[in-house]
C-alpha positions, 0 to 999 in steps of 0.5 A: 825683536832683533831676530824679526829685525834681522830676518827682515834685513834678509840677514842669515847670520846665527843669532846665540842667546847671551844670559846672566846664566851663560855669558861665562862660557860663551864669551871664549867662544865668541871673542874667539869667533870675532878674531876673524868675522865680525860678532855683533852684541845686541840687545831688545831692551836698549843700549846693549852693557846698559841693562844685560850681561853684555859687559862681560863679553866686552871685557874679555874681548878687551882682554883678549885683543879683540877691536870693540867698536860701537854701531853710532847712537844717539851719544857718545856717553851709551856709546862709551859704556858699551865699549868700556866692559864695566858694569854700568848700573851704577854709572856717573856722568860728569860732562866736562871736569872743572879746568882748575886742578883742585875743582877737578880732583876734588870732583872726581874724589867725591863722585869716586867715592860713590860710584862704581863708573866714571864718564866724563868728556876731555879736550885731546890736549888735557888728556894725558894730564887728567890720566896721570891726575886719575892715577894720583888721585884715585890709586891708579883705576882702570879706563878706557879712552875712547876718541872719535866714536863712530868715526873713521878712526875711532878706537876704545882702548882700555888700561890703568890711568897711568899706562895710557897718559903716555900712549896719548901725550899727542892725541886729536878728536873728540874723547869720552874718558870711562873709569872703574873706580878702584873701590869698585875694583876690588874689597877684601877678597877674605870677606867675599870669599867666606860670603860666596861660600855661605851662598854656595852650601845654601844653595844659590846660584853663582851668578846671583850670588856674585851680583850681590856679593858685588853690591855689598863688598864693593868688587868687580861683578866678573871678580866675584864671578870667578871668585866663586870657584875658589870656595 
């Protein structure tokens, strides 16, 4: 569907098939190709990051430095998790945090704790302050703070909790704020380790043996991904 879209609008750029099996060695090249040109992530079952391998290619492109923006939908939340590059299968939405600090920190606790992504909306001013709760009370996870989404001066930009609070201690717009919770962020790498090995003598395939080793230890799919080199 995309590409009769695309020849449709009389567009004539290439289009390159991103899949559980190649998004590891096509996202250098194409992070590499956005440096200059425009590379544009789409997808034929809906919000691209929400169901496909896109995420990854967002992640490195965050790594790298590369501006990700996101083509405006029907909400900030889809908008918000296809720029984050977390996988969002297992994503909360929280709307806004409760005002009184306990309710808040007690909310975020409980979700954390069963969920592997965070989405919730903030006032500009309450920002920095709910960063630096993030850090406190959740061992400092990994966000991006998107503000403005779809307009003019949107950016998406990604760190530790404690990192960015300062980085945004006077800030304007509309935020959406997107977390990875820490228990999501990394298991005992032992236990990993010895799973993908298991799975490689077995004979499976790298990327379906990260997915699941991801499920069951609770660690980043991209980690077990290039964990499975080191077994």
């Amino acid at each position: 569907m995309s590409g009769k879209l695309l020849k449709m609008a009389g567009g004539s750029a290439r289009m390159v098939s991103l899949t559980e099996h190649n998004v590891g060695s096509r996202s250098a090249q194409l992070v590499e190709a956005a440096r200059d040109r425009v590379v544009a992530l789409v997808s034929d079952a809906g919000t691209p990051l929400i169901a496909d391998p896109g995420a990854r290619l967002v992640e490195a492109a965050h790594a790298a430095g590369v501006p990700v923006v996101a083509v405006p939908g029907p909400s900030a939340l889809a908008a918000a998790l296809s720029v984050a590059g977390f996988e969002a299968s297992d994503a909360h939405f929280l709307g806004f945090l409760p005002r009184p600090k306990g309710e808040r920190l007690a909310r975020l606790r409980t979700v954390a704790a069963r969920a592997a992504v965070l989405v919730f909306f903030e006032s500009p001013n309450r920002l920095p302050a709910t960063l630096t709760e993030l850090a406190e009370a959740l061992g400092d996870p990994e966000v991006v703070v998107c503000r403005e989404l779809t307009k003019v001066h949107e950016e998406a930009v990604r760190g530790r909790a404690s990192t960015l609070a300062p980085r945004f201690a006077a800030t304007r717009g509309e935020i959406t704020v997107v977390v990875r919770t820490v228990a999501n962020e990394g298991g005992d790498e032992q236990d990993v380790l010895a799973y993908l090995g298991e799975m490689k003598r077995a004979g499976a395939r790298r990327s379906g043996a990260a997915a699941e080793a991801a499920r069951r230890f609770k660690v980043a799919r991209q980690r077990a991904y290039d964990l499975w080199d080191a077994v």
